[in-house]
N, CA and C atoms as a LAMMPS dump frame, in Angstrom:
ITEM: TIMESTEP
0
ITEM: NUMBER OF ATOMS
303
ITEM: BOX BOUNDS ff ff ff
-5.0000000000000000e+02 5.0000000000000000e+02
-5.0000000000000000e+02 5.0000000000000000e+02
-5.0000000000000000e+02 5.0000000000000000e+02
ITEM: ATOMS id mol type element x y z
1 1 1 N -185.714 -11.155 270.653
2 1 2 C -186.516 -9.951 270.836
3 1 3 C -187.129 -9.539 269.501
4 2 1 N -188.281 -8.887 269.822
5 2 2 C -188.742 -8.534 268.368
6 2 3 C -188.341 -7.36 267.601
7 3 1 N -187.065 -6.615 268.48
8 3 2 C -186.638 -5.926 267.701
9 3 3 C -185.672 -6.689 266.214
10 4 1 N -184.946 -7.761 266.918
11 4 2 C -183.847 -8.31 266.012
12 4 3 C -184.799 -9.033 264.943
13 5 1 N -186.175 -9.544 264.903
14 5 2 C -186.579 -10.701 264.481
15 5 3 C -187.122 -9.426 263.204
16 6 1 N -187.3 -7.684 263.564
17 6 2 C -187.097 -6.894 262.298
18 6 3 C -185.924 -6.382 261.821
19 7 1 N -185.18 -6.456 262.373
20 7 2 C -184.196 -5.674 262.003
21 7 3 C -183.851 -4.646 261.061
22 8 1 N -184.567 -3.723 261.945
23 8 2 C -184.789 -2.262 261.447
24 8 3 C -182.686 -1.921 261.303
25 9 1 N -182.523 -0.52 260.044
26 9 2 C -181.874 0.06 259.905
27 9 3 C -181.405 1.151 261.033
28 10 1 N -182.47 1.877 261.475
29 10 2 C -182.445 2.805 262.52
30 10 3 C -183.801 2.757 263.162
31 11 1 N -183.962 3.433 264.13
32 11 2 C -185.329 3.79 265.22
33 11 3 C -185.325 4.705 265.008
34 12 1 N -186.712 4.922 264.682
35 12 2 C -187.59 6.175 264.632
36 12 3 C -188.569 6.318 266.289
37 13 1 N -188.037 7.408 267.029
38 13 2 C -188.352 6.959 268.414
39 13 3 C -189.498 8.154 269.306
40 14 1 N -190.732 7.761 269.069
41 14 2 C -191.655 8.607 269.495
42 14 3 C -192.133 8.919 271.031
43 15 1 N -190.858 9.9 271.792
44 15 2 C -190.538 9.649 273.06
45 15 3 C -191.838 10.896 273.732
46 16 1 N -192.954 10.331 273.858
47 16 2 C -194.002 11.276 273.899
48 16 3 C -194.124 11.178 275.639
49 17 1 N -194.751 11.808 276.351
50 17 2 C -194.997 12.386 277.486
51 17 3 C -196.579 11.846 278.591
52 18 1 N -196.862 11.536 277.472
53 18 2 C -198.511 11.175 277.81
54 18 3 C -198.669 10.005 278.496
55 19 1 N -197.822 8.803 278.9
56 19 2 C -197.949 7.851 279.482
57 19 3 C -197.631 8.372 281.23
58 20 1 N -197.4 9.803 281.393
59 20 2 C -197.259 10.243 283.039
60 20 3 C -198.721 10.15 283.332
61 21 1 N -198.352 9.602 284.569
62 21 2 C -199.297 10.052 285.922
63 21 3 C -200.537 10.979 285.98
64 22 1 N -200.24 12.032 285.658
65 22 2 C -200.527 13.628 285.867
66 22 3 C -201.328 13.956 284.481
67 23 1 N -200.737 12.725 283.046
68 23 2 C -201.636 13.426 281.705
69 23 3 C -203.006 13.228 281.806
70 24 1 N -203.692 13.932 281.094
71 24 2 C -205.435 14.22 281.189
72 24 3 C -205.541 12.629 280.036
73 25 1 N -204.89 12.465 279.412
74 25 2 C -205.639 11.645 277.869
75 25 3 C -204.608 10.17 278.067
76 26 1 N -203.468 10.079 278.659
77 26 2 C -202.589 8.957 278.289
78 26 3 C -203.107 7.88 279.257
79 27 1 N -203.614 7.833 280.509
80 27 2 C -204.34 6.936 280.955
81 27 3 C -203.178 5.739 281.659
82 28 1 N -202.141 6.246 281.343
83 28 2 C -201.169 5.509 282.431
84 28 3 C -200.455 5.757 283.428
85 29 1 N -199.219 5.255 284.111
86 29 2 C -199.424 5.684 285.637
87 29 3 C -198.078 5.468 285.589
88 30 1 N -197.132 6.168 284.797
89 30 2 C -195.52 6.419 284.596
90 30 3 C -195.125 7.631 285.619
91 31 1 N -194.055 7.721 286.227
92 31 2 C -193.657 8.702 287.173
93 31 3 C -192.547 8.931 286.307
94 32 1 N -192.069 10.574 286.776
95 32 2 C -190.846 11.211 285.835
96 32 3 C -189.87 9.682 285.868
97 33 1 N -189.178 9.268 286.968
98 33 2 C -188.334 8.009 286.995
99 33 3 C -188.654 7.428 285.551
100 34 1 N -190.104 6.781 286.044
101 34 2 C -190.65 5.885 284.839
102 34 3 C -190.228 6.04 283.343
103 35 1 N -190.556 7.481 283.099
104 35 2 C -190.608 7.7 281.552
105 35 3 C -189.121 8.123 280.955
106 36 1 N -187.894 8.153 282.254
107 36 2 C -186.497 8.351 282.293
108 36 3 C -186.037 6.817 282.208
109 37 1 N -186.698 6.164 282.861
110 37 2 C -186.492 4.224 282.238
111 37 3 C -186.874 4.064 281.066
112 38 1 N -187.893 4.416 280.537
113 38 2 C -187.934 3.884 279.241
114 38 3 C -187.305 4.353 278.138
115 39 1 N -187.025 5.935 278.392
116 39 2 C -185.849 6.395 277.48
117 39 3 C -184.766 5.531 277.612
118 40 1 N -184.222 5.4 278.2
119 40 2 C -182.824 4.447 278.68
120 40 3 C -182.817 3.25 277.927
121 41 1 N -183.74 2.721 278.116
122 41 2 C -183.84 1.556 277.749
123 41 3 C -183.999 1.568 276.511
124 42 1 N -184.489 2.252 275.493
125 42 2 C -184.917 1.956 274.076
126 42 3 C -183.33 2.799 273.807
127 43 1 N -182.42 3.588 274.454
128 43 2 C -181.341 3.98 273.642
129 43 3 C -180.446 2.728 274.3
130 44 1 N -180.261 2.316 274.915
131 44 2 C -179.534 1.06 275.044
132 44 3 C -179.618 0.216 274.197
133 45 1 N -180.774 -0.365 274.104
134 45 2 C -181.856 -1.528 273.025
135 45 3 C -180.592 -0.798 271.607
136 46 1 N -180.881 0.219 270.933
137 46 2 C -180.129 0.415 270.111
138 46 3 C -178.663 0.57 269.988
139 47 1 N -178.146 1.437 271.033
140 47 2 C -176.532 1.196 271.105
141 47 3 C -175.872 -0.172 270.727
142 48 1 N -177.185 -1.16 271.595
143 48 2 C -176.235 -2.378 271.621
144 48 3 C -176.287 -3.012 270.108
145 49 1 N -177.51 -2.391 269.43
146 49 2 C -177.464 -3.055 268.23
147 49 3 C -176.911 -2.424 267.081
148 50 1 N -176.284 -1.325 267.308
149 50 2 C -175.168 -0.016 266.428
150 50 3 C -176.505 0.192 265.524
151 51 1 N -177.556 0.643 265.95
152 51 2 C -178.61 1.43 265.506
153 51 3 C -179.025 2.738 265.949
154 52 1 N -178.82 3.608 264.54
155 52 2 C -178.99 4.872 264.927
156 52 3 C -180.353 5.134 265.627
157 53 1 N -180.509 6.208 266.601
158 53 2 C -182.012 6.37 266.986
159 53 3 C -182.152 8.352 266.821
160 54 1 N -182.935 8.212 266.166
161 54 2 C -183.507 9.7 265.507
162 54 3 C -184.996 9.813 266.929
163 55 1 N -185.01 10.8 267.538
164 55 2 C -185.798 11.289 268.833
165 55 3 C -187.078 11.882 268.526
166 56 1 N -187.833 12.229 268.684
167 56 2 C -188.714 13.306 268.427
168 56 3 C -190 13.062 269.783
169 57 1 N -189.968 14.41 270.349
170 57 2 C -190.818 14.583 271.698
171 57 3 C -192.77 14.704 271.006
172 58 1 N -193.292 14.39 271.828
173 58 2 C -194.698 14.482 271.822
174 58 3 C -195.533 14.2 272.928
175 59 1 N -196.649 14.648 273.19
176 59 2 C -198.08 13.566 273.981
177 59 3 C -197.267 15.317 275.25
178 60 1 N -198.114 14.777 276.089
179 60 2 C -197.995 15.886 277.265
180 60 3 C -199.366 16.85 277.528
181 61 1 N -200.32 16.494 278.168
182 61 2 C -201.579 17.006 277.742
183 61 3 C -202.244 17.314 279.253
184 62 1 N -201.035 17.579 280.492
185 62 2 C -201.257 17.967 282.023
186 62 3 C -201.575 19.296 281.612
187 63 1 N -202.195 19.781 283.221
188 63 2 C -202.544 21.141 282.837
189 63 3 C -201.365 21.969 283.453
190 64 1 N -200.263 21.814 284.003
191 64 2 C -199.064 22.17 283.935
192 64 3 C -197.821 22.421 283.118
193 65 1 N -198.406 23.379 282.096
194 65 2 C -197.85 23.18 281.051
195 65 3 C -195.995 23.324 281.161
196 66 1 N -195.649 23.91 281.9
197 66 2 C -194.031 23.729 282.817
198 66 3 C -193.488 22.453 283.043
199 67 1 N -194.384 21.62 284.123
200 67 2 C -194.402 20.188 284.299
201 67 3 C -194.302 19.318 283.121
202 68 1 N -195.117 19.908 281.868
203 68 2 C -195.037 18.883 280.694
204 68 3 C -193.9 19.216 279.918
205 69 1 N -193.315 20.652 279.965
206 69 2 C -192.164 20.911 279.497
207 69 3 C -190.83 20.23 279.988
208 70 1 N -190.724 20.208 281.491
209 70 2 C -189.782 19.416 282.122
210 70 3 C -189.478 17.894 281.78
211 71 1 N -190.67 17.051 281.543
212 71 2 C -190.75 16.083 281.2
213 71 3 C -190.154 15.541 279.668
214 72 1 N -190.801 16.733 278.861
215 72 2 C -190.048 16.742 277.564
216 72 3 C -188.246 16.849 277.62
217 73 1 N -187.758 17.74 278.284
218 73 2 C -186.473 17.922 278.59
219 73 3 C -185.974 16.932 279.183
220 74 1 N -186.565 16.362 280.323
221 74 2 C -186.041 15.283 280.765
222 74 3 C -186.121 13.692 279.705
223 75 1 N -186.775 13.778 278.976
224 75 2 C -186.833 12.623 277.742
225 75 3 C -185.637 12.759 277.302
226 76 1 N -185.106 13.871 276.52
227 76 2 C -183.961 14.013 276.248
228 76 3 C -182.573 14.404 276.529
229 77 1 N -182.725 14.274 278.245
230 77 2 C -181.57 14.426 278.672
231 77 3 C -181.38 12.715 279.029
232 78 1 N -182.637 11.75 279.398
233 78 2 C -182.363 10.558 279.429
234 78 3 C -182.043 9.849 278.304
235 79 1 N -181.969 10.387 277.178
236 79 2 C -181.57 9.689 275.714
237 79 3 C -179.976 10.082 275.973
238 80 1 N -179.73 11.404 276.201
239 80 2 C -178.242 11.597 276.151
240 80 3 C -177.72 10.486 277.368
241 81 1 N -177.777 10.705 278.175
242 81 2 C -177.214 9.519 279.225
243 81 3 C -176.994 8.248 278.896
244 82 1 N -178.034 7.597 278.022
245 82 2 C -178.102 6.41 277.991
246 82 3 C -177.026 6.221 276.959
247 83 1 N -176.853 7.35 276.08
248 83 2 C -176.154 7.326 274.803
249 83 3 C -174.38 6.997 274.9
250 84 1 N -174.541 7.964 275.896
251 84 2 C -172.751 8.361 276.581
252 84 3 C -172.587 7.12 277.527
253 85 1 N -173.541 6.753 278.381
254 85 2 C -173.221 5.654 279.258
255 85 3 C -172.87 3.901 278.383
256 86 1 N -173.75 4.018 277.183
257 86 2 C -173.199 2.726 276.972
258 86 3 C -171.947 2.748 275.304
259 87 1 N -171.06 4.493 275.917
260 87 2 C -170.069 4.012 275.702
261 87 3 C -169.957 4.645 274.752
262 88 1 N -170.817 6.011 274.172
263 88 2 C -170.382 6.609 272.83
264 88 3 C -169.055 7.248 272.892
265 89 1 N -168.133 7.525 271.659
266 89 2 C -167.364 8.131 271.872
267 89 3 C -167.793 9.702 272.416
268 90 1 N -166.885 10.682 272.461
269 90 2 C -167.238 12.01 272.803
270 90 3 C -167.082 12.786 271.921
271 91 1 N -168.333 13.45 271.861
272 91 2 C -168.545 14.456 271.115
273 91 3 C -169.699 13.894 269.617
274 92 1 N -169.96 12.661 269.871
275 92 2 C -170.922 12.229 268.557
276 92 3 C -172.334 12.21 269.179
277 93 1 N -172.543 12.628 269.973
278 93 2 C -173.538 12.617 270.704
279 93 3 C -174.651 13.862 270.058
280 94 1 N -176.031 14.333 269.737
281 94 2 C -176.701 15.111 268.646
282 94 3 C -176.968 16.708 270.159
283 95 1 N -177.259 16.316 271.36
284 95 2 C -177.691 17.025 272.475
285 95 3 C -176.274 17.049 273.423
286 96 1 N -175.811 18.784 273.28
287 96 2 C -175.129 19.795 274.142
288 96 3 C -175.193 19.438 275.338
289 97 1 N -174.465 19.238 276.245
290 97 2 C -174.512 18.436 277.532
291 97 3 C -174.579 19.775 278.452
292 98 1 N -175.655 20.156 279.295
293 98 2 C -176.311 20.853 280.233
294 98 3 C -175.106 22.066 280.799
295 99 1 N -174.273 21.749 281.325
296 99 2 C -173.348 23.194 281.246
297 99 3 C -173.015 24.277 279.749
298 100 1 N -173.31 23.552 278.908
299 100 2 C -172.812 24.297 277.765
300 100 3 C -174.153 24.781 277.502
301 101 1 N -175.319 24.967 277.574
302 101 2 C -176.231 25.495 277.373
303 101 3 C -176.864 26.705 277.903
């Protein structure tokens, strides 16, 4: 994979919004599911390689500005999942798990 063939220190991970369905400018055709797979997948991609991944939300340019908020939230509730599912210990995790909030 071309992640290993760099072998980055950590991911810098630009989990932006704009590849939905619904954005005016991103021009692709991702459903909430969709853009909850690809979070998953790029924090897996790293778990498995004991690479830290640093998050940061962007892109979201629907005229629902609620809808684009949800989406943002949901980016990072699919980073936490993916994080805990492949096995972090508890409590090293950076995002408060939804009852405690």
């Amino acid at each position: 994979a071309a992640i290993d063939a760099f072998a980055p220190d950590l991911i810098l991970y630009q989990a932006g919004v704009d590849p939905h369905r619904e954005d005016k400018l991103g021009r692709l055709a991702l459903s909430d599911e969709g853009l909850a797979d690809r979070d998953r997948f790029v924090m897996r991609q790293a778990r498995r390689r004991g690479l830290p991944l640093a998050s940061v939300l962007g892109g979201g340019y629907g005229d629902d500005r609620l809808a684009v908020a949800r989406r943002h939230v949901g980016s990072i509730l699919a980073l936490y999942e993916a994080f805990h599912d492949a096995g972090a210990p508890a409590g090293t995790g950076t995002v408060a798990p939804l009852d405690s909030l």
